[in-house]
TORBAGU-554515 format. One record per atom (N, C-alpha, C): atom name; x, y, z. Coordinates in nm, 2 decimals, always signed. Example, Ala and Ser with C-alpha at 12.3 -4.5 7.8 and 13.67 -1.06 7.14 Angstrom:
+-------+--------+--------+--------+
| atomo |     c1 |     c2 |     c3 |
+-------+--------+--------+--------+
|     N |  +1.32 |  -0.57 |  +0.78 |
|    CA |  +1.23 |  -0.45 |  +0.78 |
|     C |  +1.32 |  -0.33 |  +0.78 |
|     N |  +1.28 |  -0.22 |  +0.71 |
|    CA |  +1.37 |  -0.11 |  +0.71 |
|     C |  +1.29 |  +0.00 |  +0.79 |
+-------+--------+--------+--------+
***
This chain:
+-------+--------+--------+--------+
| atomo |     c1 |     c2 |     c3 |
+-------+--------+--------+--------+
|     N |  -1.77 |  -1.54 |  +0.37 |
|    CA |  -1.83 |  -1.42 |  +0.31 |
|     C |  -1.72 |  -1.36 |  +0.21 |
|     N |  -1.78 |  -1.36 |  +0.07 |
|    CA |  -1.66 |  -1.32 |  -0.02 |
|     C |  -1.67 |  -1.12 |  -0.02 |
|     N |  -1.53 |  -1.10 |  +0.01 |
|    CA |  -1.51 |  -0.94 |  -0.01 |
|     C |  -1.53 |  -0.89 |  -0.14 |
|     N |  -1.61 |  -0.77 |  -0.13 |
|    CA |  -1.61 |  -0.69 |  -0.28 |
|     C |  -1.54 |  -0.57 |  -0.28 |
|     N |  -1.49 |  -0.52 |  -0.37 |
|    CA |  -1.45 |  -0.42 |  -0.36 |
|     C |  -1.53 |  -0.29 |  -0.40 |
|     N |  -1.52 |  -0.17 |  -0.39 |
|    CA |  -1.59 |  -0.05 |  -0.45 |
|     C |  -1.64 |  -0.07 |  -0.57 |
|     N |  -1.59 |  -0.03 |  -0.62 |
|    CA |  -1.60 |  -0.10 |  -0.80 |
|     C |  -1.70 |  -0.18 |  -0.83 |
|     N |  -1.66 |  -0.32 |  -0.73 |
|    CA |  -1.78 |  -0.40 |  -0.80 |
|     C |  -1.94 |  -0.39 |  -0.70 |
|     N |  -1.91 |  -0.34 |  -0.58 |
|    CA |  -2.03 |  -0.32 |  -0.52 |
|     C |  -2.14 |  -0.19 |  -0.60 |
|     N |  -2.06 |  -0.10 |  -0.66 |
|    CA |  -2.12 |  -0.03 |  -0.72 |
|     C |  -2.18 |  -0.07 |  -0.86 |
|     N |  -2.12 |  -0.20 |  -0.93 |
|    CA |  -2.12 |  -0.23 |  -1.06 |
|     C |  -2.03 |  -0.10 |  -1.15 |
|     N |  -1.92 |  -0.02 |  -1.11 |
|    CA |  -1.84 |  +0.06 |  -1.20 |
|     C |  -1.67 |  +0.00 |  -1.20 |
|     N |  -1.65 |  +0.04 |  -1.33 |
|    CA |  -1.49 |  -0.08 |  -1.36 |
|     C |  -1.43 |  +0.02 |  -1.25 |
|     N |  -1.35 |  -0.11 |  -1.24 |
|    CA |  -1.24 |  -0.08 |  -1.11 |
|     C |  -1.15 |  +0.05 |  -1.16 |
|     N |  -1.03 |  +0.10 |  -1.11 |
|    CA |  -0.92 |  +0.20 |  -1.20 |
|     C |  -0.82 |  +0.11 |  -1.10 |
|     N |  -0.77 |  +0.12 |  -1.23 |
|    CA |  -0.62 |  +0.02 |  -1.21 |
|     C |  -0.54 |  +0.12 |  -1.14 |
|     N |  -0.42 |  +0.06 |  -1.05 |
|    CA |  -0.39 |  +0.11 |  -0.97 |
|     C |  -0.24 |  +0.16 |  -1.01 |
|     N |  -0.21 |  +0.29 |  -0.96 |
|    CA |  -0.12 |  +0.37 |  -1.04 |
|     C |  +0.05 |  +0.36 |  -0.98 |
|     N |  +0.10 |  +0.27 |  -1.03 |
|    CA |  +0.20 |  +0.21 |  -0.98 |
|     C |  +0.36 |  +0.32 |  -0.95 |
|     N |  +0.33 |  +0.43 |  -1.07 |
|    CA |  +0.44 |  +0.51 |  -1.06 |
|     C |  +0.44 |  +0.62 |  -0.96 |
|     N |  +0.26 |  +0.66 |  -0.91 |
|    CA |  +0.24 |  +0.73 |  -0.87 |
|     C |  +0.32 |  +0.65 |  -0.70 |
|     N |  +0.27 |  +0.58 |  -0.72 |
|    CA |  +0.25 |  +0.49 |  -0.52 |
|     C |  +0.46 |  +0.46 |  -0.55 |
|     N |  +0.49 |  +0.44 |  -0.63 |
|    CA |  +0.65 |  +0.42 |  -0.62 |
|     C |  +0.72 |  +0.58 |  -0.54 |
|     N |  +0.66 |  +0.68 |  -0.65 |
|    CA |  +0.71 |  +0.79 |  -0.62 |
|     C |  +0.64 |  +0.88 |  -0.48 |
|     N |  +0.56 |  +0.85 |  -0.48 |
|    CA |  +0.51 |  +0.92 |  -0.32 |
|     C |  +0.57 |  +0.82 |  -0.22 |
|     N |  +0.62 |  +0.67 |  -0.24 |
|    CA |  +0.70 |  +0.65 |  -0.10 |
|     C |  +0.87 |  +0.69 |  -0.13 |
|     N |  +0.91 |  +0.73 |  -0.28 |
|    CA |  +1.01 |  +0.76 |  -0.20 |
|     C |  +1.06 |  +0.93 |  -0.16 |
|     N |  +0.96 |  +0.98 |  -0.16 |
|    CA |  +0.96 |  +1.13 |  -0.10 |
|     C |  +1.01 |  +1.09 |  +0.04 |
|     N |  +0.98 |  +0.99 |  +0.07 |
|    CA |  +1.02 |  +0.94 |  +0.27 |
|     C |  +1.10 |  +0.86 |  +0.23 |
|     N |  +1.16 |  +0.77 |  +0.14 |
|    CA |  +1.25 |  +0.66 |  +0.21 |
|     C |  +1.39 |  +0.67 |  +0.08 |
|     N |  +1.43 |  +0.79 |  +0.03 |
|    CA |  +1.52 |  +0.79 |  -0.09 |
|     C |  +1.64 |  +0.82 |  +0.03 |
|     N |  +1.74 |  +0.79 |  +0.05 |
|    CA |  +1.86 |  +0.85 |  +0.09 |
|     C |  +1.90 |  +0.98 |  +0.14 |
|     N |  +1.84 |  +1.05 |  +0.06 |
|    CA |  +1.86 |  +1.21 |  -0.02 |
|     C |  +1.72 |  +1.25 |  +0.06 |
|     N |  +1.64 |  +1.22 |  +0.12 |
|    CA |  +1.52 |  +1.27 |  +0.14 |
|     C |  +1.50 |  +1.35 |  +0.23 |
|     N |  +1.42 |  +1.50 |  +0.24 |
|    CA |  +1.43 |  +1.57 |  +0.29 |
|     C |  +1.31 |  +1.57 |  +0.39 |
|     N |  +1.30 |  +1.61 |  +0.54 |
|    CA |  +1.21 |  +1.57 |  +0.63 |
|     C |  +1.07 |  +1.69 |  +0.58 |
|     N |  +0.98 |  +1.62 |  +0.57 |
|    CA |  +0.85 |  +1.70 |  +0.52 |
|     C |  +0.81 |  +1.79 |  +0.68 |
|     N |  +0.72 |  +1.90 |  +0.62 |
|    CA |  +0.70 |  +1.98 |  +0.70 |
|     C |  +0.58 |  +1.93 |  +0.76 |
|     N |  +0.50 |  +1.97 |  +0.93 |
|    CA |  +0.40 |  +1.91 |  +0.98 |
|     C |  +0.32 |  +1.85 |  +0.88 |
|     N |  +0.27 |  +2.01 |  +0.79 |
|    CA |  +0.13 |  +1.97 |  +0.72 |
|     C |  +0.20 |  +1.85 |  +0.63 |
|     N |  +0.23 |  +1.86 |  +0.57 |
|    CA |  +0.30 |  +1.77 |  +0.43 |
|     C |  +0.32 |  +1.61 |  +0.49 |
|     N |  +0.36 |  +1.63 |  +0.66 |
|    CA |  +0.43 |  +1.45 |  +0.65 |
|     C |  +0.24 |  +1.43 |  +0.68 |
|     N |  +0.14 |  +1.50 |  +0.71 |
|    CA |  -0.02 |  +1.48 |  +0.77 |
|     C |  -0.06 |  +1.42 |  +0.62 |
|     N |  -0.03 |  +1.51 |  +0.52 |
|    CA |  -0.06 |  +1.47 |  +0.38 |
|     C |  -0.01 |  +1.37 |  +0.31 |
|     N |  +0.10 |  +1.33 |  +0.39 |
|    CA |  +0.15 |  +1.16 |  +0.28 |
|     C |  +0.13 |  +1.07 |  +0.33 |
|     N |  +0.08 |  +1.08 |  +0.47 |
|    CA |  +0.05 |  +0.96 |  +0.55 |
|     C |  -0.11 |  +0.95 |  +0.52 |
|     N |  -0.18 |  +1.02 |  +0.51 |
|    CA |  -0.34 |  +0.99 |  +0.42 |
|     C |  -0.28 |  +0.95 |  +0.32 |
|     N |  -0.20 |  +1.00 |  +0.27 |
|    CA |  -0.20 |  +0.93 |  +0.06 |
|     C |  -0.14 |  +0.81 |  +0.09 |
|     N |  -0.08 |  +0.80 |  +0.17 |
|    CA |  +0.03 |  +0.63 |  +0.14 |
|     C |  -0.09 |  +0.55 |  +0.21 |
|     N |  -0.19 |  +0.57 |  +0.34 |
|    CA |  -0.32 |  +0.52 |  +0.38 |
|     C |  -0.37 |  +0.47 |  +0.28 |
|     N |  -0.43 |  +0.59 |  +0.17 |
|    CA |  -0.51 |  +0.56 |  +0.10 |
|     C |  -0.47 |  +0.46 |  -0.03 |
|     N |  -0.34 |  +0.48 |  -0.09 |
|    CA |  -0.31 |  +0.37 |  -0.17 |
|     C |  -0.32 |  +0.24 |  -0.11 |
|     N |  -0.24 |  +0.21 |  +0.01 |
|    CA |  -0.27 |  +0.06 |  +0.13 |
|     C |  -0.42 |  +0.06 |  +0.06 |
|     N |  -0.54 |  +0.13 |  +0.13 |
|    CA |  -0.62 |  +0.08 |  +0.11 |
|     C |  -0.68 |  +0.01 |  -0.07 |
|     N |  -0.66 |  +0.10 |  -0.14 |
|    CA |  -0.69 |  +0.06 |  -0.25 |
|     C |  -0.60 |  -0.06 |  -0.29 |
|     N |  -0.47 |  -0.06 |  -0.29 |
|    CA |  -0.39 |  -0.19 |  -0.34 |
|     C |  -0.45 |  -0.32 |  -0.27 |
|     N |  -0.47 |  -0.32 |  -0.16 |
|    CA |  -0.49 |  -0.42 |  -0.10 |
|     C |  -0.62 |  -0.53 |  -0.12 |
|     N |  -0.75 |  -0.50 |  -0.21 |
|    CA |  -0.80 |  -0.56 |  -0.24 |
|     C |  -0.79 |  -0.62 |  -0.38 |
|     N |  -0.72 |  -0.52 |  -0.46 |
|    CA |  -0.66 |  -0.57 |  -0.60 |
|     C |  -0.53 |  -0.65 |  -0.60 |
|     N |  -0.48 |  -0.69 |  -0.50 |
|    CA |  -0.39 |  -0.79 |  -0.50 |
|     C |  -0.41 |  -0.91 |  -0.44 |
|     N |  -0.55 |  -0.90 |  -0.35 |
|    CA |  -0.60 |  -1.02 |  -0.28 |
|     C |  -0.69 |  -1.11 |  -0.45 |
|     N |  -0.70 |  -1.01 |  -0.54 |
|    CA |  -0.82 |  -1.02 |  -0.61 |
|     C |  -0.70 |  -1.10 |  -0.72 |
|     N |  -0.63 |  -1.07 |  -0.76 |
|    CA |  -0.50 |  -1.13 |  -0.85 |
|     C |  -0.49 |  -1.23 |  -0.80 |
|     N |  -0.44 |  -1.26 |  -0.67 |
|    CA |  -0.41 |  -1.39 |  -0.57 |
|     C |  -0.45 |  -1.50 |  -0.60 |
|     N |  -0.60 |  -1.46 |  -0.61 |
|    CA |  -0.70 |  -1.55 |  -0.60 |
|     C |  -0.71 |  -1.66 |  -0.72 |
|     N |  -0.66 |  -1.57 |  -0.83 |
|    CA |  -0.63 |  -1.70 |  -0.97 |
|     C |  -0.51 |  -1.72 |  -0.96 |
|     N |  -0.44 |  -1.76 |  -0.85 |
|    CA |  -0.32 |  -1.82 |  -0.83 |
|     C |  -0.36 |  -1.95 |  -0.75 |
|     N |  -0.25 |  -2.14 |  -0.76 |
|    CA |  -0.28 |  -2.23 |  -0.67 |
|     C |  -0.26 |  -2.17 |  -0.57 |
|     N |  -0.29 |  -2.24 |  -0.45 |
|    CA |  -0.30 |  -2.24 |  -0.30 |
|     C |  -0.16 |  -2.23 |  -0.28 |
|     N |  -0.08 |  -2.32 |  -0.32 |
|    CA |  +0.07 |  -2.33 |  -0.31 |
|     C |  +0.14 |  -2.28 |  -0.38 |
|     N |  +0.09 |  -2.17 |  -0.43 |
|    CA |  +0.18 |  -2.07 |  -0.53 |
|     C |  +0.28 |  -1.95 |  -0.41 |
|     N |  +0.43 |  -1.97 |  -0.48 |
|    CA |  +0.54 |  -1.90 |  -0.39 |
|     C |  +0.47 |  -1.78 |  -0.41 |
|     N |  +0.46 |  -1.72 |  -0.54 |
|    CA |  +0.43 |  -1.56 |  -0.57 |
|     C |  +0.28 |  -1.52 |  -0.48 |
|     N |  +0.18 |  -1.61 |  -0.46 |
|    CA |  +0.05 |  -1.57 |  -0.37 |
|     C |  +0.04 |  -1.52 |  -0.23 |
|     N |  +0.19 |  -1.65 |  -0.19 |
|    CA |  +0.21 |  -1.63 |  -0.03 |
|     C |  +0.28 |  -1.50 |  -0.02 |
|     N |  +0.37 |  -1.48 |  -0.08 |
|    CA |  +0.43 |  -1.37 |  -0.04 |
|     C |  +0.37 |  -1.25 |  -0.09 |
|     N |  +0.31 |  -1.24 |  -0.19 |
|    CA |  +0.18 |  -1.10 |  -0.18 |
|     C |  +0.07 |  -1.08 |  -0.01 |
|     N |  +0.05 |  -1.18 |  -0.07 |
|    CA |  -0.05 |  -1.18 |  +0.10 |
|     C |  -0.02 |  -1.21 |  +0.26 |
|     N |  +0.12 |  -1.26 |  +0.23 |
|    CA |  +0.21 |  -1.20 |  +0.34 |
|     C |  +0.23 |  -1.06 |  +0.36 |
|     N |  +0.25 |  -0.95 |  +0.24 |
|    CA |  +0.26 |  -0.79 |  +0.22 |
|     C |  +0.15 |  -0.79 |  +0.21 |
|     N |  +0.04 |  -0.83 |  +0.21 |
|    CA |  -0.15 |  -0.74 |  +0.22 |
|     C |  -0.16 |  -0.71 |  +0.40 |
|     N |  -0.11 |  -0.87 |  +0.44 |
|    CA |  -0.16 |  -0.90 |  +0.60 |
|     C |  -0.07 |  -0.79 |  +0.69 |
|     N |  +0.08 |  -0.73 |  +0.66 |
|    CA |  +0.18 |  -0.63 |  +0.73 |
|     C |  +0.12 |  -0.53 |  +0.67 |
|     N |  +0.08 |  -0.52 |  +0.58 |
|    CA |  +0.01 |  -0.34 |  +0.55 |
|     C |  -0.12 |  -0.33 |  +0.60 |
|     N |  -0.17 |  -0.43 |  +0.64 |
|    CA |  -0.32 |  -0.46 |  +0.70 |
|     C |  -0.28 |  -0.42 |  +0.83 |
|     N |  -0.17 |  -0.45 |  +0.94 |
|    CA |  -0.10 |  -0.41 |  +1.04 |
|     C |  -0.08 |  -0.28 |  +1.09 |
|     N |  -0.01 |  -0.23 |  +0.95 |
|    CA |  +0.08 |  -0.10 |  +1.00 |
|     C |  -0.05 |  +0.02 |  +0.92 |
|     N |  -0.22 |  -0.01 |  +0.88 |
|    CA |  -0.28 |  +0.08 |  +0.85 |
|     C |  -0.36 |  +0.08 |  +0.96 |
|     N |  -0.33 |  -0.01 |  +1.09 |
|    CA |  -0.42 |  -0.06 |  +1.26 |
|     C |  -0.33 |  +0.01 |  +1.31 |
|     N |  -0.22 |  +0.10 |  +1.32 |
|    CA |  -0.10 |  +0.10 |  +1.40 |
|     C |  -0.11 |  +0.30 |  +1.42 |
|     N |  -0.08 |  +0.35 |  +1.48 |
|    CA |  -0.04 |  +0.48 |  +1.52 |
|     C |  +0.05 |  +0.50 |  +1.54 |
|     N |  +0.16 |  +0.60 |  +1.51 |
|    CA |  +0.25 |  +0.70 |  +1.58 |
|     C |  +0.25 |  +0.66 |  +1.75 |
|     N |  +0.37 |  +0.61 |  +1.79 |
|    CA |  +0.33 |  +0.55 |  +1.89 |
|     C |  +0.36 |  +0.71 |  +1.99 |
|     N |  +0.40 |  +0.79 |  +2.00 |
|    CA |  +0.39 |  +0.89 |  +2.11 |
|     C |  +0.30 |  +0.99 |  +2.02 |
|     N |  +0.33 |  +1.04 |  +1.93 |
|    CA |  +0.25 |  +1.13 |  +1.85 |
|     C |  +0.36 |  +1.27 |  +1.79 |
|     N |  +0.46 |  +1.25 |  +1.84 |
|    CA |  +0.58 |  +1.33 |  +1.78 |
|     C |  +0.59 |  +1.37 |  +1.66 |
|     N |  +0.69 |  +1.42 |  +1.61 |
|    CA |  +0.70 |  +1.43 |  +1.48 |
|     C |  +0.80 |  +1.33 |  +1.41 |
|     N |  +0.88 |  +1.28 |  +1.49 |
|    CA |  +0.99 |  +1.18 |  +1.50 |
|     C |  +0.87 |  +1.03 |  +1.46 |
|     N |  +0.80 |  +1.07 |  +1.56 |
|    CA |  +0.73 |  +0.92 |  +1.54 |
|     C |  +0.66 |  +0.92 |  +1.40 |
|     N |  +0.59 |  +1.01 |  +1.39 |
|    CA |  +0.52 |  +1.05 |  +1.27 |
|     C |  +0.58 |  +1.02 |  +1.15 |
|     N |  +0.69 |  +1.02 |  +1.16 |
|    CA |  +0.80 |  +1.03 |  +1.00 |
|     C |  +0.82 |  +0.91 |  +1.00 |
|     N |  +0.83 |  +0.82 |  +1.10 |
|    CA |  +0.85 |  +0.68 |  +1.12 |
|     C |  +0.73 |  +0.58 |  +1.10 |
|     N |  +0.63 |  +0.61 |  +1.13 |
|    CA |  +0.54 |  +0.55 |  +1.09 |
|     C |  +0.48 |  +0.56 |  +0.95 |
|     N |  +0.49 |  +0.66 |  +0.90 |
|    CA |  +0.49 |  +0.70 |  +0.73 |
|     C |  +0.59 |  +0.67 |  +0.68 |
|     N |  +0.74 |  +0.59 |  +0.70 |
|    CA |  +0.81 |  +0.52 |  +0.59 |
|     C |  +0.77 |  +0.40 |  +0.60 |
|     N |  +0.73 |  +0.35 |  +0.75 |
|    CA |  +0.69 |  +0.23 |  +0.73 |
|     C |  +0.59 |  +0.19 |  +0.65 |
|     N |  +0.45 |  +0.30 |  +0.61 |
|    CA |  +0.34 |  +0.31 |  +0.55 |
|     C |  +0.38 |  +0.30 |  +0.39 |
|     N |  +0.53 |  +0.37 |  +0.36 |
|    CA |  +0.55 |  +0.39 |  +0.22 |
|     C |  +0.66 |  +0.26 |  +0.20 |
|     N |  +0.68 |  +0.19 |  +0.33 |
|    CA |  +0.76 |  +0.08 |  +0.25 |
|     C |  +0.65 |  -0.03 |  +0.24 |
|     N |  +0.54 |  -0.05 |  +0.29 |
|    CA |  +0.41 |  -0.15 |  +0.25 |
|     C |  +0.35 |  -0.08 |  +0.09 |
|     N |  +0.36 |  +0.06 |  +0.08 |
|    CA |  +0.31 |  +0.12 |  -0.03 |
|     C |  +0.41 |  +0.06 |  -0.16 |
|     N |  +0.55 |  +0.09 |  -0.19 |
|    CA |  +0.63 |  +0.05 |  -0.24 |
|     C |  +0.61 |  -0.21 |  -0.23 |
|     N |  +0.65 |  -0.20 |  -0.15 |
|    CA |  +0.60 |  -0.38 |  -0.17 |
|     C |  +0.47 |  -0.41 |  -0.23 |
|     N |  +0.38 |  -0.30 |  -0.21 |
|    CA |  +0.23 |  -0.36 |  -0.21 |
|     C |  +0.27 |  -0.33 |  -0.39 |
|     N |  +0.32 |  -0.25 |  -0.45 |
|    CA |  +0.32 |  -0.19 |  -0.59 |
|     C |  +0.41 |  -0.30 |  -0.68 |
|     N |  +0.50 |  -0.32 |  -0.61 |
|    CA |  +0.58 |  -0.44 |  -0.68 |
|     C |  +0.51 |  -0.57 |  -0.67 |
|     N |  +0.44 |  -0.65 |  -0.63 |
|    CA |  +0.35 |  -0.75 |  -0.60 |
|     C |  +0.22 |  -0.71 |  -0.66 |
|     N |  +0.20 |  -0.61 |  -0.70 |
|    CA |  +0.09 |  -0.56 |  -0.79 |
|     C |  +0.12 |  -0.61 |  -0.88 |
|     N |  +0.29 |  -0.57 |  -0.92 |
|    CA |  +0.33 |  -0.54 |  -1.08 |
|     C |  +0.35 |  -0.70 |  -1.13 |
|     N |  +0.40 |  -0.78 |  -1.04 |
|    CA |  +0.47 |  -0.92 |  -1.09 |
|     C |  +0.34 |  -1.04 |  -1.05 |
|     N |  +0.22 |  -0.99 |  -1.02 |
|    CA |  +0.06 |  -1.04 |  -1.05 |
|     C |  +0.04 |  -1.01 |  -1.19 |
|     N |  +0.09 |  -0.90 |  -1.25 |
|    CA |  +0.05 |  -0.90 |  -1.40 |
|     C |  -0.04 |  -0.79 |  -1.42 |
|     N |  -0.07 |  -0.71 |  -1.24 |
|    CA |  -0.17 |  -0.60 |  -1.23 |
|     C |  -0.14 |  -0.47 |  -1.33 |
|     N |  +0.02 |  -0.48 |  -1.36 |
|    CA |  +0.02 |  -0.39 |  -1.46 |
|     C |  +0.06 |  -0.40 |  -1.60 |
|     N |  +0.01 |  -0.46 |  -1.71 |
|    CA |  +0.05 |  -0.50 |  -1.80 |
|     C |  -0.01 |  -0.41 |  -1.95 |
+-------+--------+--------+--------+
***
């Protein structure tokens, strides 16, 4: 069964996916320099880094797909679809805040990979 995405189930063009935006909301969590968000705030980047996962992840399965079977650049996109496909099944394993912060870098380092494997598919040209 071939997957559709929103866009085309509805028959409306897709919106290309905003590469600077999904760069810079993961590195509000994972810059060096970065400062720990407050409850509400880390509740709000972990929906938005969610919500990019979800949207990147069919537009790079969708790029993939005019690539051979044995293409290096295919595998390793869809190696990063199948670990973001993972860690968007995954919870805060106690429910802390500690854990909380931890599970949203992980969310923003699939958001960050999923954006670069966007970009070198040609998704942003």
């Amino acid at each position: 069964m071939a997957r559709r995405t929103a866009a085309e189930a509805t028959g409306s063009k897709p919106v290309p996916i905003d590469v600077q935006t999904m760069r810079e909301t993961a590195t509000r969590l994972l810059s060096e320099d970065a400062e720990l968000p407050s409850t509400e705030e880390l509740e709000t980047l972990t929906l938005l880094l969610r919500g990019m996962v979800m949207l990147a992840i069919p537009e790079i399965e969708k790029a993939t797909g005019r690539l051979p079977e044995d293409d290096v650049p295919r595998a390793c996109a869809l190696a990063c679809v199948g670990e973001a496909r993972m860690r968007l099944r995954l919870e805060p394993s106690n429910g802390s805040f500690p854990a909380g912060v931890a599970h949203a870098q992980r969310l923003a380092r699939s958001v960050r990979a999923l954006a670069d494997h966007y970009v070198n598919l040609g998704g942003e040209q």
